[in-house]
TORTIMI-468601 format. One line per field, with one value per residue: residue number from 1; x, y, z of N, C-alpha, C in turn. Coordinates in Angstrom, 3 decimals, always signed. Atoms other than C-alpha are relative to their C-alpha. Example, Ala and Ser with C-alpha at 12.3 -4.5 7.8 and 13.67 -1.06 7.14 Angstrom:
<sites>
num <- 1_2
nu <- +0.890_-0.820
nv <- -1.190_-1.190
nw <- +0.000_-0.060
cau <- +12.300_+13.670
cav <- -4.500_-1.060
caw <- +7.800_+7.140
cu <- +0.900_-0.770
cv <- +1.200_+1.090
cw <- +0.000_+0.730
</sites>
This chain:
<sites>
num <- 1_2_3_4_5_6_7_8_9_10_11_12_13_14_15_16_17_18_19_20_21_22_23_24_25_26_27_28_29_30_31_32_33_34_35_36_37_38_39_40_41_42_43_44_45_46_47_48_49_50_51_52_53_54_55_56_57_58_59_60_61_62_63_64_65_66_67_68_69_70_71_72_73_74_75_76_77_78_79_80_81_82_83_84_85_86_87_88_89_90_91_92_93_94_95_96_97_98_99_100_101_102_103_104_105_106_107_108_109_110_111_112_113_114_115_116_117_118_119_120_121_122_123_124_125_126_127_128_129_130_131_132_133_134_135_136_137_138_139_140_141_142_143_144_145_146_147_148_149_150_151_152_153_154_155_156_157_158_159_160_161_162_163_164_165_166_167_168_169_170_171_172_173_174_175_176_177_178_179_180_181_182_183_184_185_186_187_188_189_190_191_192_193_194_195_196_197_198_199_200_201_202_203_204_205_206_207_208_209_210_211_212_213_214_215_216_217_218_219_220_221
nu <- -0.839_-0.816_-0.093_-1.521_-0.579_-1.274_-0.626_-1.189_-0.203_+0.495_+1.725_+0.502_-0.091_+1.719_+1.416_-0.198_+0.258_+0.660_+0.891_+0.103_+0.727_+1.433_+0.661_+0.705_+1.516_+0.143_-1.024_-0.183_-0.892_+0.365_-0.774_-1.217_-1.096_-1.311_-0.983_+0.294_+0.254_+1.851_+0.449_+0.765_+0.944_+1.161_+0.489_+1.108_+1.647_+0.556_-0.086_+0.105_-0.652_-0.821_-1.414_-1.073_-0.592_-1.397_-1.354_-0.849_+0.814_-0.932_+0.289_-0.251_+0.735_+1.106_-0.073_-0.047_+1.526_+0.459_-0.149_+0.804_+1.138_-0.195_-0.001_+0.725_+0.858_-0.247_+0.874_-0.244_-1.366_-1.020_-0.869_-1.402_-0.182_-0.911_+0.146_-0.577_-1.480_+0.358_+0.246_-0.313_+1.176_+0.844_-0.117_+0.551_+1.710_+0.456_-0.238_+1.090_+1.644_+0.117_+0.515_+0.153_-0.641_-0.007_-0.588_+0.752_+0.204_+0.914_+1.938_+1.144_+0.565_-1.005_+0.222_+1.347_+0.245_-0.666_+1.015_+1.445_-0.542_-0.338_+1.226_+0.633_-0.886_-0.756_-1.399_-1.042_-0.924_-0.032_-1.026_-0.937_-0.656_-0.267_-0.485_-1.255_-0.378_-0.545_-1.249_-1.324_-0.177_-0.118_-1.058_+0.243_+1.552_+0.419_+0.177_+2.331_+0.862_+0.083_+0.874_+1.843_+0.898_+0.076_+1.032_+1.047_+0.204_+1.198_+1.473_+0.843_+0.265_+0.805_-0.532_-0.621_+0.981_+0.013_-1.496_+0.062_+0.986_-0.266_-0.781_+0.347_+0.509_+1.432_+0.130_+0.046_+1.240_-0.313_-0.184_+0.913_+0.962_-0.724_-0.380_+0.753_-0.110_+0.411_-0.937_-0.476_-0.790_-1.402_-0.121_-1.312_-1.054_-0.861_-0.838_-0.565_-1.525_-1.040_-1.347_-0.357_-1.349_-0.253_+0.353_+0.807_+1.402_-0.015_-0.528_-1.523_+0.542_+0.179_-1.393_-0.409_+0.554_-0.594_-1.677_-0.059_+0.523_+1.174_+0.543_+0.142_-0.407_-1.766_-1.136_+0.359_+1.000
nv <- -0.195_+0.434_+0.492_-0.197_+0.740_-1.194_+0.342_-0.760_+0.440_-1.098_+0.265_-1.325_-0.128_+1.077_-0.711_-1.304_+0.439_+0.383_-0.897_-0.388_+1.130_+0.145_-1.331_+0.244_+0.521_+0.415_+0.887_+0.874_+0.541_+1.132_+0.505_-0.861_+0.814_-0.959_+0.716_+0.737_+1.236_+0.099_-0.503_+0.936_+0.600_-0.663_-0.508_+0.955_-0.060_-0.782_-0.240_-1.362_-0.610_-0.679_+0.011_-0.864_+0.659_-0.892_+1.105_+0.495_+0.600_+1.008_+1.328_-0.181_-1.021_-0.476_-0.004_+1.423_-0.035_-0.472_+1.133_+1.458_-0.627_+0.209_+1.531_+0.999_-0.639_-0.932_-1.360_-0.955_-1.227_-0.331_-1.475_-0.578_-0.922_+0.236_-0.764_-1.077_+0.436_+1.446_+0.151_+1.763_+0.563_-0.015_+1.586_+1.465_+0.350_+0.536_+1.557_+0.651_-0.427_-1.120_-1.234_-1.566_-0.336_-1.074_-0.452_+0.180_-1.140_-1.052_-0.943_+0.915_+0.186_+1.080_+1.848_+0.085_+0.319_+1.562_+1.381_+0.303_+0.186_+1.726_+0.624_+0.487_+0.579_-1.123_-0.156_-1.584_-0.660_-1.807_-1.292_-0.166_+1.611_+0.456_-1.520_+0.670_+1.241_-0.720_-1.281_+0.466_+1.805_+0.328_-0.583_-0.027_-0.602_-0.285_+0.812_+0.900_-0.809_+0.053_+1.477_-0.467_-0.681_+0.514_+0.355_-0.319_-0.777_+0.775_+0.421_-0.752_-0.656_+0.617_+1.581_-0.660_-0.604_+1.291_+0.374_-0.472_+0.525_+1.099_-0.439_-0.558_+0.985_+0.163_+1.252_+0.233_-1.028_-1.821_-0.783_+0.181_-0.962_-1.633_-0.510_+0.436_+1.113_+1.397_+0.785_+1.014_-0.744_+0.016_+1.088_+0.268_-1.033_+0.995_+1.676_-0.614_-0.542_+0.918_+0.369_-1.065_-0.345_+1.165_-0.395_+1.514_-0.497_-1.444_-0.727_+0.263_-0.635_-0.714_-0.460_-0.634_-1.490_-1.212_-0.138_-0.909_-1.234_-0.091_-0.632_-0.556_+0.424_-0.392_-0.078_+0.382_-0.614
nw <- -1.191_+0.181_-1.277_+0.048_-1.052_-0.332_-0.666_-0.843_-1.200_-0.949_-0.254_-0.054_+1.319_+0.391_-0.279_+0.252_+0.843_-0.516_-0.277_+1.772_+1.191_-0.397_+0.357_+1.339_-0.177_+0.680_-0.045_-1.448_-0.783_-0.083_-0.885_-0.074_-0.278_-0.567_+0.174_+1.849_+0.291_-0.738_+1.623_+0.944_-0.424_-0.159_+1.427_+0.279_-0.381_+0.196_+1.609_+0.241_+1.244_-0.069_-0.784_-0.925_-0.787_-0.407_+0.347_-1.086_-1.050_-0.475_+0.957_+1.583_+0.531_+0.546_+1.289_-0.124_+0.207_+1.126_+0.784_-0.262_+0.225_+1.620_+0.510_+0.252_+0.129_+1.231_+0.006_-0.900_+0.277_-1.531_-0.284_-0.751_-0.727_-0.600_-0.250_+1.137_+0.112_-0.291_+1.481_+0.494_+0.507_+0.972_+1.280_+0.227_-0.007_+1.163_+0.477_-1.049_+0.785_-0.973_+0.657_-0.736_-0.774_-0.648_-0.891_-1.354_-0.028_+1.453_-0.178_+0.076_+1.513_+0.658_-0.298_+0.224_+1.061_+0.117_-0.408_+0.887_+1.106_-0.615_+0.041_+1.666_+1.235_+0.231_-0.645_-0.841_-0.379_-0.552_+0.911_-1.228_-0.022_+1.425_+0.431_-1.284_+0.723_+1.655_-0.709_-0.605_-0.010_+1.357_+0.816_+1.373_+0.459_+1.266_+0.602_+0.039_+0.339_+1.493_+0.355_+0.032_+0.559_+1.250_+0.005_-0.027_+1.126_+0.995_-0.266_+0.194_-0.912_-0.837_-1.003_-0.680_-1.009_-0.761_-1.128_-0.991_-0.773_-0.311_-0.736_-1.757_-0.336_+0.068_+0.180_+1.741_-0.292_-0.411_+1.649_+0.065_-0.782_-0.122_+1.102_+0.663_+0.550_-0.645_-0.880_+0.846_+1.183_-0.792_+0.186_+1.305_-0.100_-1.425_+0.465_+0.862_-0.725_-0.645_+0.689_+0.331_-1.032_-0.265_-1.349_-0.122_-1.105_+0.208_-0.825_+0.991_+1.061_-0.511_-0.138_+1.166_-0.252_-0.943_+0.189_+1.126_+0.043_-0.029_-1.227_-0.822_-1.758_-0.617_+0.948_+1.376_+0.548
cau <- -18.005_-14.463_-13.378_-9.671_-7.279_-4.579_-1.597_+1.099_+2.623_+1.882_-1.109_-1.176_-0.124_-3.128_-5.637_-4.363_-4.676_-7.701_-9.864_-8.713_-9.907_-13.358_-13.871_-15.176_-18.631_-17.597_-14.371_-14.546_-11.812_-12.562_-9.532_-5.982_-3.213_+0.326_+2.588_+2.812_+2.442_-1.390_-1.704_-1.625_-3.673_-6.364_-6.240_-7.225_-10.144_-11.193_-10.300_-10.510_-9.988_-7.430_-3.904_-2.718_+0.421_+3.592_+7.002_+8.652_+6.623_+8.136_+7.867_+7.390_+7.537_+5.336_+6.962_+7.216_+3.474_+2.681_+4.122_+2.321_-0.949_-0.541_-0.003_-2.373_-5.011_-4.690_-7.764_-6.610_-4.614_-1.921_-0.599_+2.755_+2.754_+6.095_+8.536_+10.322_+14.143_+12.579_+13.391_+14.947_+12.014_+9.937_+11.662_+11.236_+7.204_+7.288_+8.672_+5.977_+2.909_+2.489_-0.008_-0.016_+2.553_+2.245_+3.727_+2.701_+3.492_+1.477_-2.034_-4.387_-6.355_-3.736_-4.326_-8.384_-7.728_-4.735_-7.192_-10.113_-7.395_-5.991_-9.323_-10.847_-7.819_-5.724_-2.224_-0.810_+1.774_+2.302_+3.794_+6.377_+7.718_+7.172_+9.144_+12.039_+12.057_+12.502_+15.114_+17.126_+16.534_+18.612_+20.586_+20.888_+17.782_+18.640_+19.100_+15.123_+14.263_+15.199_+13.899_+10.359_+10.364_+11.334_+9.050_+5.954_+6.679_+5.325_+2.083_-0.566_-1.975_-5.022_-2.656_-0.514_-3.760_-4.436_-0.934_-1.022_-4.116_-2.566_+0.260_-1.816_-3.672_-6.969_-8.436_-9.650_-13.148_-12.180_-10.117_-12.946_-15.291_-12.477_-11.878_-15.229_-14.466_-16.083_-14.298_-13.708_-12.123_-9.398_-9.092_-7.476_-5.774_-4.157_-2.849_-1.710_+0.642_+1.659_+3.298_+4.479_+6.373_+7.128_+5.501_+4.949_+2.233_+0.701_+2.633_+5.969_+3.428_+2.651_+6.565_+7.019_+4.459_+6.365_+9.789_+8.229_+6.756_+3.562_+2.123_+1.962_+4.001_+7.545_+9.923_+7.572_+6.276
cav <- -3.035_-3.308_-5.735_-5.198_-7.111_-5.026_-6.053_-4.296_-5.393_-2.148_-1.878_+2.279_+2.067_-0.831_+1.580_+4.582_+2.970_+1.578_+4.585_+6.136_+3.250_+3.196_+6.877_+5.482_+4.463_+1.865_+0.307_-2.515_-3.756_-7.612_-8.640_-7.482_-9.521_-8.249_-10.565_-11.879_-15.144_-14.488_-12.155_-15.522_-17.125_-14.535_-13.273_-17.151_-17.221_-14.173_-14.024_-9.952_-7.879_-5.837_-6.699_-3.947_-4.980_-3.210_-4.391_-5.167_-7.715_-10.593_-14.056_-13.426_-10.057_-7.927_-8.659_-12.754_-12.278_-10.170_-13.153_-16.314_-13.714_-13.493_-17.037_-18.517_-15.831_-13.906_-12.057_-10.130_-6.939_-6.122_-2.438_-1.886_+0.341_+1.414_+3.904_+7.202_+5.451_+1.939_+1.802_-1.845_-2.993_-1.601_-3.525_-6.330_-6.197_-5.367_-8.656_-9.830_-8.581_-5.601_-2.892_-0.163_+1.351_+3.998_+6.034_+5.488_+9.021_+10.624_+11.688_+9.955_+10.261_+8.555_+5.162_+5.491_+6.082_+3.296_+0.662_+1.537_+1.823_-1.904_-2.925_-2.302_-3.637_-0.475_+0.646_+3.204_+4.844_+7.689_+10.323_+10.372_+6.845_+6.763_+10.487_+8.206_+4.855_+7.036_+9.232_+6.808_+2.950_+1.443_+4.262_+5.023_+7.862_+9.451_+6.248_+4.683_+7.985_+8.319_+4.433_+5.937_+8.311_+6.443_+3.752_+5.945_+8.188_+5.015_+5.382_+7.358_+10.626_+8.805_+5.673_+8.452_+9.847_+6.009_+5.420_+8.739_+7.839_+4.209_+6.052_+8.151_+4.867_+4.743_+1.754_+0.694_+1.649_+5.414_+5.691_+5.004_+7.387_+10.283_+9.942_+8.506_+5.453_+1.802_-0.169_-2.925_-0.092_+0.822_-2.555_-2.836_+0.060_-1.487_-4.746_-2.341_+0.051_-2.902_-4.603_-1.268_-0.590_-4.049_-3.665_-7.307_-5.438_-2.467_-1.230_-1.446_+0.646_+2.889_+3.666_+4.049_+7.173_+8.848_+8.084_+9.478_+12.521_+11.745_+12.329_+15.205_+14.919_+15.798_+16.072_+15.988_+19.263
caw <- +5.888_+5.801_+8.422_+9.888_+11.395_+13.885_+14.903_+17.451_+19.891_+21.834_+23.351_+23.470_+19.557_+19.417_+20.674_+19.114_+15.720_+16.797_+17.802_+13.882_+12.207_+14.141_+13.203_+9.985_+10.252_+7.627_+8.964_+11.860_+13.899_+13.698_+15.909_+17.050_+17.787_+20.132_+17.933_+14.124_+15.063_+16.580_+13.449_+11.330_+13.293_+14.124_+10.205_+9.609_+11.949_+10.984_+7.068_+7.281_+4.400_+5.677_+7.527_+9.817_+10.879_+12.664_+11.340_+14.388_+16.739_+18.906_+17.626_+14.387_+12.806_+10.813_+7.719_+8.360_+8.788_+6.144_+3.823_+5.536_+5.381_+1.516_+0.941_+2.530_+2.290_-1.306_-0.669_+2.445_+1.698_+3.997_+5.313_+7.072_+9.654_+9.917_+10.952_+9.546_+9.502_+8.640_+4.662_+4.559_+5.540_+2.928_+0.149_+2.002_+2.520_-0.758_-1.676_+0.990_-1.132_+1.370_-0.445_+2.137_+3.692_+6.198_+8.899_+12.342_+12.931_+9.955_+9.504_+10.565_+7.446_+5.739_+7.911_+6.855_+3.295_+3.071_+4.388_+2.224_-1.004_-0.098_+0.589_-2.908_-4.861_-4.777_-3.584_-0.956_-0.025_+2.343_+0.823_+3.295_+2.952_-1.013_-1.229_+1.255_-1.222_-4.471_-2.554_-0.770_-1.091_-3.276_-4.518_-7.935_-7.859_-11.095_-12.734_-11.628_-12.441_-16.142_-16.330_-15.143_-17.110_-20.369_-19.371_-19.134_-22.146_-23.838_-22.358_-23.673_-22.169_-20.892_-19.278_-17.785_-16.037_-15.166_-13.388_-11.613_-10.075_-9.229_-7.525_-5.097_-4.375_-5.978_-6.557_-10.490_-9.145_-7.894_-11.181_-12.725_-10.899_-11.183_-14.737_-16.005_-17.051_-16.686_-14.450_-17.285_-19.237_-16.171_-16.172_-19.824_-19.411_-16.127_-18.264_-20.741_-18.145_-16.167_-19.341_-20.435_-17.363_-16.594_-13.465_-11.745_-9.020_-8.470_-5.857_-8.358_-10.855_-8.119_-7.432_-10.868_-10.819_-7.846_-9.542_-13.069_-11.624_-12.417_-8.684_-6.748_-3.105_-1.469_-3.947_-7.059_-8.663
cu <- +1.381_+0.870_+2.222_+0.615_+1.290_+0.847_+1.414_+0.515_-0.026_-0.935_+0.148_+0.137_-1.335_-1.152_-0.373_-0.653_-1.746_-1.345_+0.180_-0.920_-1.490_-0.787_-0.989_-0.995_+0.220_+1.205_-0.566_+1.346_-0.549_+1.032_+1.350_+0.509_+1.762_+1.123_+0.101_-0.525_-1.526_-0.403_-0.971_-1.444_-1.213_-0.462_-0.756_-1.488_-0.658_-0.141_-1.088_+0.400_+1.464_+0.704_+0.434_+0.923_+1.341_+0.896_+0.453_-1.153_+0.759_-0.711_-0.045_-0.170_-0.763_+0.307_+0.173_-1.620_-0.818_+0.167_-0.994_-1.536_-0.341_-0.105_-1.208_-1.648_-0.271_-0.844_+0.246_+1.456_+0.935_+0.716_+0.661_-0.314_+1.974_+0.574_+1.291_+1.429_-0.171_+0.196_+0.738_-1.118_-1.466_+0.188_-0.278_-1.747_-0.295_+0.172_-0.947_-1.008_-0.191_-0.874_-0.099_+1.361_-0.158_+1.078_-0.763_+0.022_-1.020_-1.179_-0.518_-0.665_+0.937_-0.212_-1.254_+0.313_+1.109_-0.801_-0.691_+0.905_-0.121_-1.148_-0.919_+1.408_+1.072_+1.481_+0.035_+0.889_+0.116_+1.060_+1.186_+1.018_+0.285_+1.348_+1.831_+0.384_+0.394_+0.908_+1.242_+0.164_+0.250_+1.000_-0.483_-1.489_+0.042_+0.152_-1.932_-0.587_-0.538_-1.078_-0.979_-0.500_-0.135_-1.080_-1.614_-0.098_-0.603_-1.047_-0.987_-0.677_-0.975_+0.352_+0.826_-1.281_-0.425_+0.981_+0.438_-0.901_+0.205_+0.874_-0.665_-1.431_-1.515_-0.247_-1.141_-1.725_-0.158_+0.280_-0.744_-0.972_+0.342_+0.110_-1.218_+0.015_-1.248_+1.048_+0.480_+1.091_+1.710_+0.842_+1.438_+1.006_+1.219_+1.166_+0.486_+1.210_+0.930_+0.851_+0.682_+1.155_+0.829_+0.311_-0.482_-1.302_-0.524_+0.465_+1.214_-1.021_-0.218_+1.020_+0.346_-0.540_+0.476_+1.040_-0.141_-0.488_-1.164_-1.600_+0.342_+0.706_+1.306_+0.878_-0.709_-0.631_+0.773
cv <- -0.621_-0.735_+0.117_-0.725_+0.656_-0.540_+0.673_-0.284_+1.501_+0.717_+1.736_+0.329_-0.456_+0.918_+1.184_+0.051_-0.736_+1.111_+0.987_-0.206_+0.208_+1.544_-0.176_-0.866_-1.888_-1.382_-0.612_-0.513_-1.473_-0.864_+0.676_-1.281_+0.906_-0.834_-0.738_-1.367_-0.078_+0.871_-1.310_-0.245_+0.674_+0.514_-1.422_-0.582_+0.938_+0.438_+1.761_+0.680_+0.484_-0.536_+0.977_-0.274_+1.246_-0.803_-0.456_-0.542_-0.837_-0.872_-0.250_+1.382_+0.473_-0.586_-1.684_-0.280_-0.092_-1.184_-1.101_+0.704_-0.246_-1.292_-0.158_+0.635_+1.105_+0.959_+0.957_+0.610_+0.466_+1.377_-0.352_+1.090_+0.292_+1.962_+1.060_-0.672_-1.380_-0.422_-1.758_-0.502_+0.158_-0.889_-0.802_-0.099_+0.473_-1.172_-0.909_+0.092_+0.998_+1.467_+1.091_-0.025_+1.168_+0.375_-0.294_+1.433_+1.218_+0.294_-0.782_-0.315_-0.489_-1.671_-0.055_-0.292_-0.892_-0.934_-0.249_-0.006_-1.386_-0.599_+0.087_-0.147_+1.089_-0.297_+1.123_+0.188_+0.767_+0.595_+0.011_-1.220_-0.026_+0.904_-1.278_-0.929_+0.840_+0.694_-0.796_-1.736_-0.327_+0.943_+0.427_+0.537_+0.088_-1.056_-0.903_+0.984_+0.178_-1.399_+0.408_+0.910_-0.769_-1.052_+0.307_+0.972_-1.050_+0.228_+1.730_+0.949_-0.862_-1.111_+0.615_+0.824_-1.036_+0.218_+1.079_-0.158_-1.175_+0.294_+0.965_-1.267_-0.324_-1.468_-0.349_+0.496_+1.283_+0.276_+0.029_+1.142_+1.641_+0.147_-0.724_-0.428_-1.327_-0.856_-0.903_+0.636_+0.503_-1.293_-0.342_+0.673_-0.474_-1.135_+0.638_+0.781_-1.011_-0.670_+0.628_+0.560_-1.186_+0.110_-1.559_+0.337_+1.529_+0.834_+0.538_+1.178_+1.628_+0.993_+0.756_+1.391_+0.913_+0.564_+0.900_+1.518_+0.212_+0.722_+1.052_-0.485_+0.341_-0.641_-0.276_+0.835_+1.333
cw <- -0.224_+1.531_+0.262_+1.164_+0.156_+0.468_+0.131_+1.189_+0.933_+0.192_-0.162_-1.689_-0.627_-0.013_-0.838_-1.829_-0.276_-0.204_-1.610_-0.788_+0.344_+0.009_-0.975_-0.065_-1.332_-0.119_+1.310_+0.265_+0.532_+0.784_+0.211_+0.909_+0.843_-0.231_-1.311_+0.454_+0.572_-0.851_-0.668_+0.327_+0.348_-2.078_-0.665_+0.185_-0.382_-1.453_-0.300_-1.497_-0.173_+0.865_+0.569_+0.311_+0.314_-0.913_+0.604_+1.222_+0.500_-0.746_-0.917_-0.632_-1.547_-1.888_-0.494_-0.057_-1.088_-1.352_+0.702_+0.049_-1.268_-0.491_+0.125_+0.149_-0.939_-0.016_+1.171_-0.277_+1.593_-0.246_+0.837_+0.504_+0.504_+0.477_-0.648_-0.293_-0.730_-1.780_-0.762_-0.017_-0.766_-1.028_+0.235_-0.027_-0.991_-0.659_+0.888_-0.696_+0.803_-1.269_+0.454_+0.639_+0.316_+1.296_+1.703_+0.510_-1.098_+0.347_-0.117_-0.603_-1.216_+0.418_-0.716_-1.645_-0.747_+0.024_-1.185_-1.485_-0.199_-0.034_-1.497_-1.000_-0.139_+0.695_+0.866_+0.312_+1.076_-0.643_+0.204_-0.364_-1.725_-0.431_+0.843_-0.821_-1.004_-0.045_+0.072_-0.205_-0.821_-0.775_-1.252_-0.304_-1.660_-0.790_-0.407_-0.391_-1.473_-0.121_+0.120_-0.699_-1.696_-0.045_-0.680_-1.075_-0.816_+0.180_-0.636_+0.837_+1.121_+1.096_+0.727_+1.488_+0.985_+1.315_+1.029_+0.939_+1.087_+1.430_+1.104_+0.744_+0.188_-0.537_-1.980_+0.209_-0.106_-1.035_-0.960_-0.206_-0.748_-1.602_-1.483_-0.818_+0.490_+0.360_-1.078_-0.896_+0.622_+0.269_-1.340_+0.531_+1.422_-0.525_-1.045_+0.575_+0.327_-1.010_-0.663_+0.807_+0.785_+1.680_+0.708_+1.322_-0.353_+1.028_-0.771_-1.025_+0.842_+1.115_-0.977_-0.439_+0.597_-0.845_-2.136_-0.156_-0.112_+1.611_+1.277_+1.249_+0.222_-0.645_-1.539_-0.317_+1.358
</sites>
């Protein structure tokens, strides 16, 4: 069971998010908070797997959270809920540790299989948001682009099948599964891309896939 901790400061967002998550015979909703700073403190009593959090809360927001979550709780993964204009604060909750980011407007089957990515060790994206960072944040597309692709021309077909995988946010298990491997073996191959693309996470590995073409989604293929 993957236990989740929600936090929005708006209760019709709370619920909405809420009644998604509890579609899945497999996710729980172990507390919800209407403010980062009752985040911390409920993600401590509750030491959940998963972080839901908005970006914008009073008192402390989502992305002040998302850092004092990380610290002082390394095993709970944290998703961003944010929203279509919102691309500053992606960089920053990536500099937060932030492994999911989604749309609050998107498909609902996007929040479900964010969670459960995040939750076994993985990365996500929404399409939407990743297709928006590789577009516009930051500038200088065709520059990160070439870099991703020169990067990943080092990598071997099989570590190219890896890192697209990484990038639509499977977890070293799933890749695994999908490309019948043993987990110990996605594993290497993992500590082999990441110092290949001089990737310091796998969210940064799972950019580098969008920005080399490797994955499928709006503006790739």
């Amino acid at each position: 069971m993957i236990r989740v901790l929600l936090a929005d400061d708006e209760l019709m967002i709370r619920a909405g998010v809420r009644a998604i998550l509890t579609t899945d015979p497999g996710i729980e909703v172990a507390a919800e908070a209407g403010d980062g700073r009752e985040a911390i403190d409920l993600a401590l009593a509750h030491r959940p797997g998963v972080a839901v959090l908005d970006v914008r809360m009073p008192k402390l927001d989502g992305l002040a959270a998302a850092a004092e979550i990380r610290r002082t709780l390394p095993e709970t993964a944290v998703v961003m809920l944010t929203t279509f204009g919102e691309d500053d604060y992606v960089a920053r909750a990536l500099a937060a540790g932030a492994a999911g980011f989604l749309l609050k407007a998107g498909d609902p089957r996007e929040l479900i299989a964010g969670v459960r990515a995040v939750a076994e060790g993985g990365a996500y994206l929404s399409p939407r948001i990743a297709h928006r960072v590789i577009t516009e944040l930051g500038g200088a597309r065709l520059a990160r682009t070439a870099t991703a692709r020169e990067r990943s021309a080092s990598l071997t077909p099989r570590e190219k099948d890896v890192l697209a995988l990484v990038g639509a946010g499977l977890s070293n298990a799933a890749i695994g599964r999908q490309l019948h491997l043993a987990e110990g073996t996605v594993k290497a191959y993992m500590t082999t891309i990441m110092g290949r693309l001089e990737a310091r996470n796998r969210v940064q590995a799972a950019i580098i896939a969008y920005e080399a073409g490797l994955v499928p989604g709006p503006g790739n293929g």
